[in-house]
Structure formats: C-alpha cells, structure tokens
C-alpha positions as CSV (number, residue, x, y, z in Angstrom):
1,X,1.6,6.9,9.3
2,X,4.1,8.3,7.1
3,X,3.7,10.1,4.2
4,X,6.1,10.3,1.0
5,X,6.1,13.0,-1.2
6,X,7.6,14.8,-4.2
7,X,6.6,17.9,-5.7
8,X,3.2,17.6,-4.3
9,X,2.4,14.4,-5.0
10,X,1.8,11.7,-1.9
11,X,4.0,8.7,-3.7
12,X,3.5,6.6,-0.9
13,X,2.0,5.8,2.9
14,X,3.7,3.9,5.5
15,X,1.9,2.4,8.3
16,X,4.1,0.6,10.9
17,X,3.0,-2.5,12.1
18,X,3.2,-1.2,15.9
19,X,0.8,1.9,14.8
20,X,-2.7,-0.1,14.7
21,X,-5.2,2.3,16.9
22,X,-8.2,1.5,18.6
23,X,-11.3,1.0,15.9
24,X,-11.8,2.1,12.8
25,X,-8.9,3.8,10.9
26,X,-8.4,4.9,7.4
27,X,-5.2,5.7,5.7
28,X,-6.9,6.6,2.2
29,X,-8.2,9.3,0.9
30,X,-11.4,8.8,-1.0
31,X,-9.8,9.9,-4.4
32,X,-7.5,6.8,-4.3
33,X,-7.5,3.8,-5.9
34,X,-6.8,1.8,-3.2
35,X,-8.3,2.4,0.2
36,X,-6.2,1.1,3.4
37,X,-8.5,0.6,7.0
38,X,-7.3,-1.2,9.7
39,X,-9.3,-2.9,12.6
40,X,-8.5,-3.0,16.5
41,X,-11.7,-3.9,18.0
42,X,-12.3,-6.0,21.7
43,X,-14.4,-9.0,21.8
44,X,-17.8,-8.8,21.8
45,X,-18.0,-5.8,19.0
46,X,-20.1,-6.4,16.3
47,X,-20.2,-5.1,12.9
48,X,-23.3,-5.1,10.9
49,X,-23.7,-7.4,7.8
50,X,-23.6,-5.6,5.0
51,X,-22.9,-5.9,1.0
52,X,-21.1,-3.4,-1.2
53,X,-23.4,-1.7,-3.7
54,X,-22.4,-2.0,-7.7
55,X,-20.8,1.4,-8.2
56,X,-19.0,2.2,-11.2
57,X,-15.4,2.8,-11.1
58,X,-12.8,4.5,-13.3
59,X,-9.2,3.8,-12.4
60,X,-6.4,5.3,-14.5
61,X,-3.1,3.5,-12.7
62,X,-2.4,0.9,-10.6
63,X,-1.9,1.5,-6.9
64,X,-0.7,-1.5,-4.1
65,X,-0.6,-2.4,-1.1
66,X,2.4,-5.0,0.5
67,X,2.6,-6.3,3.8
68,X,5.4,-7.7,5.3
69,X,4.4,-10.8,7.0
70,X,7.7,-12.1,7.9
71,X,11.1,-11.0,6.9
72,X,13.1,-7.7,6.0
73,X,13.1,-6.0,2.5
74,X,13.7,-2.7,1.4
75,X,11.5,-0.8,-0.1
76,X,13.1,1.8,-2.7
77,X,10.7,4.8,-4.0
78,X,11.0,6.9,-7.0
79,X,9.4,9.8,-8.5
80,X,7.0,10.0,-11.5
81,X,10.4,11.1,-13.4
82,X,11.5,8.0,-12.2
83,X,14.2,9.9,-9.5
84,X,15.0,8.1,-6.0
85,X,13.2,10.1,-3.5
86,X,13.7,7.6,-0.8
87,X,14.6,3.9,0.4
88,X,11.8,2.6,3.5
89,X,13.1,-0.2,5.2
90,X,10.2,-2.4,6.3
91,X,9.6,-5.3,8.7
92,X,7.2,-7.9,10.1
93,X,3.5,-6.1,10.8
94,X,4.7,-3.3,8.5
95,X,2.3,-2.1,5.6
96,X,2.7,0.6,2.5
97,X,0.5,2.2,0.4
98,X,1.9,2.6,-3.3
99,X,0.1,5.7,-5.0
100,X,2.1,7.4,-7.6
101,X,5.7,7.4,-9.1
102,X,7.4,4.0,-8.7
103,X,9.2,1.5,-6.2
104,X,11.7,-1.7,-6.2
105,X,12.4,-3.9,-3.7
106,X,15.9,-5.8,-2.0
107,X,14.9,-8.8,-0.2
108,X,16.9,-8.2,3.0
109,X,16.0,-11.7,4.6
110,X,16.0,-15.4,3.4
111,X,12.2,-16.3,3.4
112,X,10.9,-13.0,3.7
113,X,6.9,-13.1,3.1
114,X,5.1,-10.0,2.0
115,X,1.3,-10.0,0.8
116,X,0.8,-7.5,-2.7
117,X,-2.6,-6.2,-3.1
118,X,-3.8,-4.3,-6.1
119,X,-7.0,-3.0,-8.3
120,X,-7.7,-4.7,-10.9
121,X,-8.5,-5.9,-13.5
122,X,-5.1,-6.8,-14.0
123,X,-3.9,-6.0,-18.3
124,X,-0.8,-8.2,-18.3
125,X,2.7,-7.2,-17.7
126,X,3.2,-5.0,-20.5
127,X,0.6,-2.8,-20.3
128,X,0.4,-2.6,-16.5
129,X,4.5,-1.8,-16.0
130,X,7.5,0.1,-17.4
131,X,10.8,-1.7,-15.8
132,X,13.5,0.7,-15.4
C-alpha cells in the first residue's frame, strides 16, 4: 500500500493488484468514509453469517474507491488547493482509495474497465463536485 500525502493530509491509498495478503486486511482507518478490506482466504474457510447493525452515520465529503478491471488509465491527484501532487499510473488488479483533495483521470487504453465505489446518498452533480 501506498500512501499519498500533502501537508498532512492522506489524499489517497494505492493498493496494487499483486499486494493481496493472506486473510483479512484493511486499508482504512476507522475515521474514513470509506473502508477498503481485502480477502485471501483457502477453501474450506468459513466466515460466520452475520448482519450489519443500524448505526448512524454522519459523512461530510465523498470518498471512492476505483478498480481497474481491465485496461490502463492514469490517475492524476490534487491537493485540497486544488495543486497536482502526483499522477498514479494504474493497471488491471489495481485499486485506490480517494480521501481528500481531488483527482482526474486519462484513459490510457481503448476499453479500459474500472469499477467506482462511493458513500452515498448520492446529491446530484452539483452539489457533490466542483470541476476544475
């Protein structure tokens, strides 16, 4: 796992796609919006049915998660002044956490598929986003 950071601040987490560890492994901290665990378990583990109790939640910005399922892109990541701080260029297997600050992306590759995950509930395009 990598970390990005400016002035303090984790922007991002990258988690290679050849990086998966045996079990159980989180790349969160429990302050953040979006938690990030990873499985690597041999047949014949169980894991005990459970449900997730009704807990409630206050979330002040959006955080994501994209995963590169096939393809190239790359990923460019910018302060909360909106400054570059760094370009990530990610492949197949590859995964990022998107905490703070902000981030574009080049498609690098024709049919390049990459999975977004974000909290919710989503409040439309203008009030989620500033495009700069």
């Amino acid at each position: 796992m990598k970390e990005i950071v400016s002035d303090g601040v984790v922007l991002a987490r990258l988690i290679a796609g050849d990086s998966w560890e045996k079990g159980l492994s989180f790349y969160s901290q429990d302050g953040d919006f979006i938690q990030l665990g990873t499985w690597c378990y041999d047949a014949g583990r169980v894991l005990q049915p459970h449900i997730h109790n009704t807990v409630p939640r206050t979330t002040e910005r959006t955080q994501e998660f994209v995963f590169v399922r096939k393809g190239r892109l790359l990923t460019r990541i910018f302060d909360r002044h909106r400054k570059p701080v760094t370009e990530i260029e990610m492949g197949a297997g590859d995964m990022l956490v998107l905490l703070a600050g902000g981030h574009g992306y080049d498609i690098l590759e024709d049919d390049t598929q990459v999975i977004e995950v974000k909290n919710g509930p989503y409040p439309g395009a203008e009030a989620d986003r500033t495009r700069f």
